[in-house]
Biopython code that builds the backbone (N, CA, C, O; Angstrom):
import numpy as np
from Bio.PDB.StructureBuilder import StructureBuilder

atoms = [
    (1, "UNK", "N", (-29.469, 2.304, 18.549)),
    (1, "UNK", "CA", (-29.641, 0.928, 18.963)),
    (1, "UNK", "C", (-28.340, 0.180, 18.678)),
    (1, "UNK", "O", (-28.013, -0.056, 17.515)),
    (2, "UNK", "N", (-27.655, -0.167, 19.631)),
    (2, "UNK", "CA", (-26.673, -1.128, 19.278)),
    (2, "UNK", "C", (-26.477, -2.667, 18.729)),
    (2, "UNK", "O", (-27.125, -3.585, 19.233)),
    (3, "UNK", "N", (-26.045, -2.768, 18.236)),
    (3, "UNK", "CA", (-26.169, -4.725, 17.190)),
    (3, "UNK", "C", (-26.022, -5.356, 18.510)),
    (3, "UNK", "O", (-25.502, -5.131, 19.602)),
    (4, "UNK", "N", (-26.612, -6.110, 18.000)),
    (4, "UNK", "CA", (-26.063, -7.935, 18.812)),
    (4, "UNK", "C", (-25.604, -8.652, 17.704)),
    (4, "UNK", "O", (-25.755, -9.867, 17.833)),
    (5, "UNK", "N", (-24.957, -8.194, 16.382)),
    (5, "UNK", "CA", (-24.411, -9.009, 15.919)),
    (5, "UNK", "C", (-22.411, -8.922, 16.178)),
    (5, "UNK", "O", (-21.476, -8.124, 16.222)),
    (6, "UNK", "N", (-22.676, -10.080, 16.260)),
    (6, "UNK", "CA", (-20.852, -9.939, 17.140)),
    (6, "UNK", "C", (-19.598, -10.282, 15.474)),
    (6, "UNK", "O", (-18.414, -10.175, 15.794)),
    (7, "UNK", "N", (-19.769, -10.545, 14.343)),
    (7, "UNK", "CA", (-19.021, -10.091, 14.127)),
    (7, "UNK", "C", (-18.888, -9.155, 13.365)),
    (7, "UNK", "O", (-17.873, -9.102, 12.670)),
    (8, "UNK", "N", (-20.004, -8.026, 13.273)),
    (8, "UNK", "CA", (-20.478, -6.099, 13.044)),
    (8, "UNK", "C", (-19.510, -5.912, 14.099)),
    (8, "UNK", "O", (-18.400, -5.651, 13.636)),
    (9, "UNK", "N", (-19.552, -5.958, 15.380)),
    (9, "UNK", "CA", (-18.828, -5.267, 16.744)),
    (9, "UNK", "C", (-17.353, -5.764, 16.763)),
    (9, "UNK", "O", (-16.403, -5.202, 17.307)),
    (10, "UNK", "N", (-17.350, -6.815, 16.129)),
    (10, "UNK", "CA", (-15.744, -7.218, 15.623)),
    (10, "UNK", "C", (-14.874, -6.864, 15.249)),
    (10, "UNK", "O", (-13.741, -6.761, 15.719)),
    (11, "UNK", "N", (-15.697, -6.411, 13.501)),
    (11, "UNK", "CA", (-14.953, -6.159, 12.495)),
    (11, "UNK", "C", (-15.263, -4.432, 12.910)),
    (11, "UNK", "O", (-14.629, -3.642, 12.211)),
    (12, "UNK", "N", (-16.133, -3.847, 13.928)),
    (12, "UNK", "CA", (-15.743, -2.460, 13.767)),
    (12, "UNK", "C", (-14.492, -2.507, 14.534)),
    (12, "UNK", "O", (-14.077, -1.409, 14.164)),
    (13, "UNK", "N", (-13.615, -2.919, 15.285)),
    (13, "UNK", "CA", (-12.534, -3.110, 16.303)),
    (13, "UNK", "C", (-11.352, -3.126, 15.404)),
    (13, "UNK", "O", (-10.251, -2.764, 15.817)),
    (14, "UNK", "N", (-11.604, -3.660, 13.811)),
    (14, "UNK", "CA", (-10.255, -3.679, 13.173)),
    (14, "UNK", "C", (-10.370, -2.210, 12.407)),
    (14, "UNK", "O", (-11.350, -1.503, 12.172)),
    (15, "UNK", "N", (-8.690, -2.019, 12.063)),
    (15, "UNK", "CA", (-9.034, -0.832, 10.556)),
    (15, "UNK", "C", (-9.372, -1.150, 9.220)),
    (15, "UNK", "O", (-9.432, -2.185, 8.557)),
    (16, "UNK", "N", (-9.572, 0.044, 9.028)),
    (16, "UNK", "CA", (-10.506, 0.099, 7.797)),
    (16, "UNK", "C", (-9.604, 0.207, 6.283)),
    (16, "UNK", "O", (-10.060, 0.177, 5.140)),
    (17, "UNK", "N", (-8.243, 0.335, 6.710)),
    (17, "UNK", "CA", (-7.557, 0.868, 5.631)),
    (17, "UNK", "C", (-6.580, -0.192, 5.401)),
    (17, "UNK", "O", (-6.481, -1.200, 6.101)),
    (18, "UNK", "N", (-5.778, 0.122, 4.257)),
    (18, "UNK", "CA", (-4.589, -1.151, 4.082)),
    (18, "UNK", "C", (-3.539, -0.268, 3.569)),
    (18, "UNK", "O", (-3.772, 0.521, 2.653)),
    (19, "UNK", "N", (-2.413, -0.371, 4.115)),
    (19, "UNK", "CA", (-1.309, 0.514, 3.647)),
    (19, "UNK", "C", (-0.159, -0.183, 3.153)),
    (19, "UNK", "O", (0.266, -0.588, 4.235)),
    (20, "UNK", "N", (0.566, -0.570, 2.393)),
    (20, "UNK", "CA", (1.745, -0.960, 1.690)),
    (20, "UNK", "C", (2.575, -0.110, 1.666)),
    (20, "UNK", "O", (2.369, 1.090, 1.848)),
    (21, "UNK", "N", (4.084, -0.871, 1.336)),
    (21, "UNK", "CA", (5.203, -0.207, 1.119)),
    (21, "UNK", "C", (5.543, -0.482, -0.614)),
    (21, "UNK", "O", (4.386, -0.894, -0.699)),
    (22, "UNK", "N", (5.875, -0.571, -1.510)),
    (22, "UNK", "CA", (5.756, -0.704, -2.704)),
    (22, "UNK", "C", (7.274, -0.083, -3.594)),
    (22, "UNK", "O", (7.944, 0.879, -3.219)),
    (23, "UNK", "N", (7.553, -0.964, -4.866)),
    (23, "UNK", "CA", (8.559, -0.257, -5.803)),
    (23, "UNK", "C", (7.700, 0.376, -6.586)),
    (23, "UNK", "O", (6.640, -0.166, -6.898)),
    (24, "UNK", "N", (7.987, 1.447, -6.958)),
    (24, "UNK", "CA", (7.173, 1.803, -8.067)),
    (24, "UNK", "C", (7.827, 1.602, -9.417)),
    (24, "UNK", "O", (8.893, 2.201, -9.551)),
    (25, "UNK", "N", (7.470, 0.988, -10.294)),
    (25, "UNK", "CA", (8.188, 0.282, -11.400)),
    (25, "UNK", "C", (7.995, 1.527, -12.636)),
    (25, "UNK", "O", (8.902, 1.974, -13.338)),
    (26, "UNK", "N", (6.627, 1.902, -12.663)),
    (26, "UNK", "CA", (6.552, 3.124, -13.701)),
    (26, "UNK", "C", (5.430, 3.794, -13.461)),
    (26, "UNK", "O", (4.591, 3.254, -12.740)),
    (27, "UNK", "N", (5.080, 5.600, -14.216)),
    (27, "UNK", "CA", (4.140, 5.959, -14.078)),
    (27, "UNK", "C", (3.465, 5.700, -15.959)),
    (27, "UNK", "O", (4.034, 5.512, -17.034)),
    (28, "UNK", "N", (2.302, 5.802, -15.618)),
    (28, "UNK", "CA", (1.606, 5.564, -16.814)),
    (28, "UNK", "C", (1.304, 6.371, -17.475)),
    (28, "UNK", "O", (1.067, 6.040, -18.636)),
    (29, "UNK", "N", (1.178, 7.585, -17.165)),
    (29, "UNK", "CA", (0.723, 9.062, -17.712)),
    (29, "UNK", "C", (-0.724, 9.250, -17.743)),
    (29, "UNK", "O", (-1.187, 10.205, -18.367)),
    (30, "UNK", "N", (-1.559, 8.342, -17.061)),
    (30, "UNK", "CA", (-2.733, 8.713, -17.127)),
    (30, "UNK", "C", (-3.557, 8.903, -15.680)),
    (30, "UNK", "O", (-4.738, 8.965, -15.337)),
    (31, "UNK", "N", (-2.176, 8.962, -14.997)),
    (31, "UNK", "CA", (-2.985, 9.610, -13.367)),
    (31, "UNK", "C", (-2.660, 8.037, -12.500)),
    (31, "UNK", "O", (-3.024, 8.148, -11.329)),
    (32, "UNK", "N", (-2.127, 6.765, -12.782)),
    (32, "UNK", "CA", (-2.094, 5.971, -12.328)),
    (32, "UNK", "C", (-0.445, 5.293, -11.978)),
    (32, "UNK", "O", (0.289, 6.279, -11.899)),
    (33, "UNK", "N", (0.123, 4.418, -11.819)),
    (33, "UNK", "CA", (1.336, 4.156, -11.856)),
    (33, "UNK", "C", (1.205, 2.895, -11.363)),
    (33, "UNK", "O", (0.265, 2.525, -10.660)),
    (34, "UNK", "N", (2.555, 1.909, -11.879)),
    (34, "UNK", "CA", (2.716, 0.255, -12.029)),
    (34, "UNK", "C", (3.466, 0.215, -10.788)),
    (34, "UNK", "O", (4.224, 1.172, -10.626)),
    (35, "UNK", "N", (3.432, -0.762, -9.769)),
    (35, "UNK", "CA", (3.821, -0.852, -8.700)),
    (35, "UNK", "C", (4.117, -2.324, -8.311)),
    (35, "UNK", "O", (3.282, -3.154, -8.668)),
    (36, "UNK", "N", (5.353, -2.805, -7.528)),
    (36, "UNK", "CA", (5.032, -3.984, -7.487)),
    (36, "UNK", "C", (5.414, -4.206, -5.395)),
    (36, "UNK", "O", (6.109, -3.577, -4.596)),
    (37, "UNK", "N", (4.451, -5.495, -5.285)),
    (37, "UNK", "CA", (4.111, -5.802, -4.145)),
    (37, "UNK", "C", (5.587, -6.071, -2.694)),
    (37, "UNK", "O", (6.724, -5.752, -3.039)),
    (38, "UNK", "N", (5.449, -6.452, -1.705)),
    (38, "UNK", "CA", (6.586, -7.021, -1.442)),
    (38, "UNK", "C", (6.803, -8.459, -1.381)),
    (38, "UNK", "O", (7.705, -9.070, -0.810)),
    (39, "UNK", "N", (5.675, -8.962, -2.169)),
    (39, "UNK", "CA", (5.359, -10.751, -2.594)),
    (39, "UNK", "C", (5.867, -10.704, -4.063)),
    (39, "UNK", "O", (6.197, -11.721, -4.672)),
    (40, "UNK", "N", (5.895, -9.797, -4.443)),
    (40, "UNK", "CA", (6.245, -9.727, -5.939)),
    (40, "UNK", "C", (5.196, -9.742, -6.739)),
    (40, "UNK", "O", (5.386, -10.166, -7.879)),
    (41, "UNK", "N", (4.167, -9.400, -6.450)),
    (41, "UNK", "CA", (2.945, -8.965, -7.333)),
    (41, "UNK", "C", (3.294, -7.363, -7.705)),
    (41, "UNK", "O", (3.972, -6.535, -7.097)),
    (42, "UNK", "N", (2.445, -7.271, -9.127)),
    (42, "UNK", "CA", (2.126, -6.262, -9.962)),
    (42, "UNK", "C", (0.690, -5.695, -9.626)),
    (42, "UNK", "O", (-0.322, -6.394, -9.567)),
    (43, "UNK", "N", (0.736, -4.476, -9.437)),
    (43, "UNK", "CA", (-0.306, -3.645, -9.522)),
    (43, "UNK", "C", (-0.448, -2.595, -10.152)),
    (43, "UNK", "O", (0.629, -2.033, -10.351)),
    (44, "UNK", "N", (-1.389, -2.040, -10.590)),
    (44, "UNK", "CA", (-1.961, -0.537, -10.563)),
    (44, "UNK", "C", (-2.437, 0.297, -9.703)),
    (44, "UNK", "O", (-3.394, -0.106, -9.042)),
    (45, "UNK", "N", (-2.011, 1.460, -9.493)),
    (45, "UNK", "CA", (-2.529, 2.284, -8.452)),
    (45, "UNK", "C", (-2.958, 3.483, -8.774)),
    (45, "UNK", "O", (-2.775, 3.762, -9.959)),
    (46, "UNK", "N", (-3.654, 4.587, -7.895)),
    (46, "UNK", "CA", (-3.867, 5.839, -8.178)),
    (46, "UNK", "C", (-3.037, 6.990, -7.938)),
    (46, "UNK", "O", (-2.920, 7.495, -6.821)),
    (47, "UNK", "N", (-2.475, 7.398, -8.948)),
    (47, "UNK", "CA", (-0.779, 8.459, -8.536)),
    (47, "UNK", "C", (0.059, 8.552, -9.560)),
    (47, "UNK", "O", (0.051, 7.632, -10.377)),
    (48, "UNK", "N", (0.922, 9.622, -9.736)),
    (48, "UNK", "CA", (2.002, 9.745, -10.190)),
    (48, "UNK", "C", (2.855, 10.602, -9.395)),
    (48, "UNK", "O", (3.890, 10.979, -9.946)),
    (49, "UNK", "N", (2.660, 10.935, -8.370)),
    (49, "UNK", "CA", (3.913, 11.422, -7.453)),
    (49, "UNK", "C", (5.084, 11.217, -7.067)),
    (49, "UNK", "O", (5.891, 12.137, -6.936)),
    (50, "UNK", "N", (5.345, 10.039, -6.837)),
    (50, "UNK", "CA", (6.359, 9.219, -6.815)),
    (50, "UNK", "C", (7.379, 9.144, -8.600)),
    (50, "UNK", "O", (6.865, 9.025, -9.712)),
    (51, "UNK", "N", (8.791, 9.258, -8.288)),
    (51, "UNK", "CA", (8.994, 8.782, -9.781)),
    (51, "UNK", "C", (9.125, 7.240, -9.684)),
    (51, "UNK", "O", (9.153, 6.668, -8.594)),
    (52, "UNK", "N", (9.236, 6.349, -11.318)),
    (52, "UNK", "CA", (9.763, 5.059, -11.164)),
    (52, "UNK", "C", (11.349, 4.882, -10.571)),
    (52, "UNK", "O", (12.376, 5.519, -10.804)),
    (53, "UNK", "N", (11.096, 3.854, -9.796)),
    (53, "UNK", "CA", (12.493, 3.631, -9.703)),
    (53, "UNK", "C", (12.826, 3.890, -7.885)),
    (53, "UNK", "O", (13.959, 3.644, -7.472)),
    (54, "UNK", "N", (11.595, 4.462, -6.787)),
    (54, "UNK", "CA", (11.914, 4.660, -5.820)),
    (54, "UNK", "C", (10.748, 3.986, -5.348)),
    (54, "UNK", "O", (9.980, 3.350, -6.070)),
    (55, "UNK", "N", (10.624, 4.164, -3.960)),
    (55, "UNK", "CA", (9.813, 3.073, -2.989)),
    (55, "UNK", "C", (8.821, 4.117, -2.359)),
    (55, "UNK", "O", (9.130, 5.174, -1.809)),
    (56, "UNK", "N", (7.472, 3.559, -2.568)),
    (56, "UNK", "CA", (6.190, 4.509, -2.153)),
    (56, "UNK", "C", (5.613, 3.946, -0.893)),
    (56, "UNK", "O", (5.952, 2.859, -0.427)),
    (57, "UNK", "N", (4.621, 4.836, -0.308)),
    (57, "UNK", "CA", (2.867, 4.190, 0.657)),
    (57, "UNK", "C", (2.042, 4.417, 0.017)),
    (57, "UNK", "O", (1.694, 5.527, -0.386)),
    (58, "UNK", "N", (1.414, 3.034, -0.267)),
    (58, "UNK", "CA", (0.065, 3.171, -0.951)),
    (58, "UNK", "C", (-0.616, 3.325, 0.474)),
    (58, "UNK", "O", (-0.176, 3.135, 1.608)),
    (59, "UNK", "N", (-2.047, 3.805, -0.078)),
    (59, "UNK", "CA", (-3.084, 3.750, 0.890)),
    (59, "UNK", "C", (-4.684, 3.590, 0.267)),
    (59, "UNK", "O", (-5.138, 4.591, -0.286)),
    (60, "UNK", "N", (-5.276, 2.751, 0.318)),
    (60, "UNK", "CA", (-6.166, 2.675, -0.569)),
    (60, "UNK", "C", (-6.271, 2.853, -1.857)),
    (60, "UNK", "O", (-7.051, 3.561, -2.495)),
    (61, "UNK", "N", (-5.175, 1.951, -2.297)),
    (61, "UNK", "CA", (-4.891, 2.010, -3.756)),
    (61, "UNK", "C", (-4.470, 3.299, -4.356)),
    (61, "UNK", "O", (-4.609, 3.477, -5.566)),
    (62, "UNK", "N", (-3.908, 4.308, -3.501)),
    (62, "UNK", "CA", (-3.515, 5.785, -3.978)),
    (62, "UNK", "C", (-2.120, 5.404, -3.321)),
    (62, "UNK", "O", (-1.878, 4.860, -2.244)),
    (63, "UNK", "N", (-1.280, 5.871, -4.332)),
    (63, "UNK", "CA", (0.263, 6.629, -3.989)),
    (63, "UNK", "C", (0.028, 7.693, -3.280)),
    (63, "UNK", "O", (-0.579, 8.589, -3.866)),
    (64, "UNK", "N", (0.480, 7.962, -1.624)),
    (64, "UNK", "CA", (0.016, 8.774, -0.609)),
    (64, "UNK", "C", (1.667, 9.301, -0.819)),
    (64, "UNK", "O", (1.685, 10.527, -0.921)),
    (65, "UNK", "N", (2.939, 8.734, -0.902)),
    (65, "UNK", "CA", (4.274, 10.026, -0.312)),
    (65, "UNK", "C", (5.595, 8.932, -0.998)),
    (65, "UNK", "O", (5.350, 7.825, -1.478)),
    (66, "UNK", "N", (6.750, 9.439, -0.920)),
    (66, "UNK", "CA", (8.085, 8.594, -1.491)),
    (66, "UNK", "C", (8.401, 8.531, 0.094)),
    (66, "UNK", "O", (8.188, 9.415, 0.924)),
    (67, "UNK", "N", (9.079, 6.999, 0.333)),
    (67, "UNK", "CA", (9.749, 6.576, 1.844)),
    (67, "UNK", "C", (11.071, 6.299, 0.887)),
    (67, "UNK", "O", (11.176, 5.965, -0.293)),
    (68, "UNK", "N", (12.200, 6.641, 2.110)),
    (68, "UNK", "CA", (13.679, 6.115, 2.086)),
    (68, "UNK", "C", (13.715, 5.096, 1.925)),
    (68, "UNK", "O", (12.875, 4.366, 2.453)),
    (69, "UNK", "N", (14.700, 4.603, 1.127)),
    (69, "UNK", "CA", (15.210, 3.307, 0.745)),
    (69, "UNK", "C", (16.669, 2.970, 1.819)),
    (69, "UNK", "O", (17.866, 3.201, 1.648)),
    (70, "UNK", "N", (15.649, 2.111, 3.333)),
    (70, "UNK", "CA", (16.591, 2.116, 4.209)),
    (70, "UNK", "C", (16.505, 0.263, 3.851)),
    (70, "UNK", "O", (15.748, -0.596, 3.398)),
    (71, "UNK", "N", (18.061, 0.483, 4.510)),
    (71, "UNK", "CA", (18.200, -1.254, 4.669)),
    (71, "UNK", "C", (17.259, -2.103, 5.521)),
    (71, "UNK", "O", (16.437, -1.702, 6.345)),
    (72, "UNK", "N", (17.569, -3.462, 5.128)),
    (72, "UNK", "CA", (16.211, -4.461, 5.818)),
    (72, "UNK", "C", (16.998, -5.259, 6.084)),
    (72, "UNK", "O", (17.923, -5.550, 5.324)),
    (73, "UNK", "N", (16.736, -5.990, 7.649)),
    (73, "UNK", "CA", (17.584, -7.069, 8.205)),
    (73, "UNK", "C", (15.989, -7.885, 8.530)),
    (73, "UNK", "O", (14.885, -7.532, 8.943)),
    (74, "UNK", "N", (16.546, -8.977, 8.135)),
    (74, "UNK", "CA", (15.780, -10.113, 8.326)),
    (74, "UNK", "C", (16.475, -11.238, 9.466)),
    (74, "UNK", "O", (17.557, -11.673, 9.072)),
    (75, "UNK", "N", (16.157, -11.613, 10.408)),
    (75, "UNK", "CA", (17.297, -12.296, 11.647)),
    (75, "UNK", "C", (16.837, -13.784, 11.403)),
    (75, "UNK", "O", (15.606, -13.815, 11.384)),
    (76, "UNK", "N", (17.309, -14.831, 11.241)),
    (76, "UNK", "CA", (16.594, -16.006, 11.157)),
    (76, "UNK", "C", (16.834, -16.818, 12.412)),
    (76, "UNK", "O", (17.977, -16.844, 12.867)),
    (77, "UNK", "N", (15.659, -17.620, 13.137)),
    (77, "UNK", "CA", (15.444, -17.631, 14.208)),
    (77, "UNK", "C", (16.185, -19.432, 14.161)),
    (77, "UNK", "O", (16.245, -20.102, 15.192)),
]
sb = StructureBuilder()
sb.init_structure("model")
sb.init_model(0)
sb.init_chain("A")
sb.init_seg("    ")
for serial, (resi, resn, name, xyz) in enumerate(atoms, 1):
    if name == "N":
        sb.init_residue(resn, " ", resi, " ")
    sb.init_atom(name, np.array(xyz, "f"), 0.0, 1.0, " ", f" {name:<3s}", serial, name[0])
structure = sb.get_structure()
């Protein structure tokens, strides 16, 4: 049976996941690691794969892989 509720049929249209780019500041030794945002928030995550000191993808709060530390141009309009 399909809904008639429209925003169930909405929100199935978006994804489900949230992925970040992240510093990883340190690992904790207990399966987790300190990470910070690209707003400059602090987090905790699930991982130690990554070492401190290089740039991760979170994915549902898990350290998923290490990304290159490529340059960023910002163009101001």
């Amino acid at each position: 049976m399909a809904t008639t509720n429209i925003w169930k049929r909405f929100s199935s249209l978006l994804p489900s996941h949230s992925r970040s780019v992240v510093n990883i500041l340190s690992n904790n030794g207990n399966g987790t690691s300190t990470v910070q945002m690209r707003d400059g928030s602090i987090a905790i995550v699930n991982g130690e794969t990554v070492p401190a000191g290089n740039r991760a993808i979170v994915e549902h709060g898990d350290v998923k892989t290490m990304t290159p530390d490529l340059p960023f141009f910002r163009r101001s309009v």
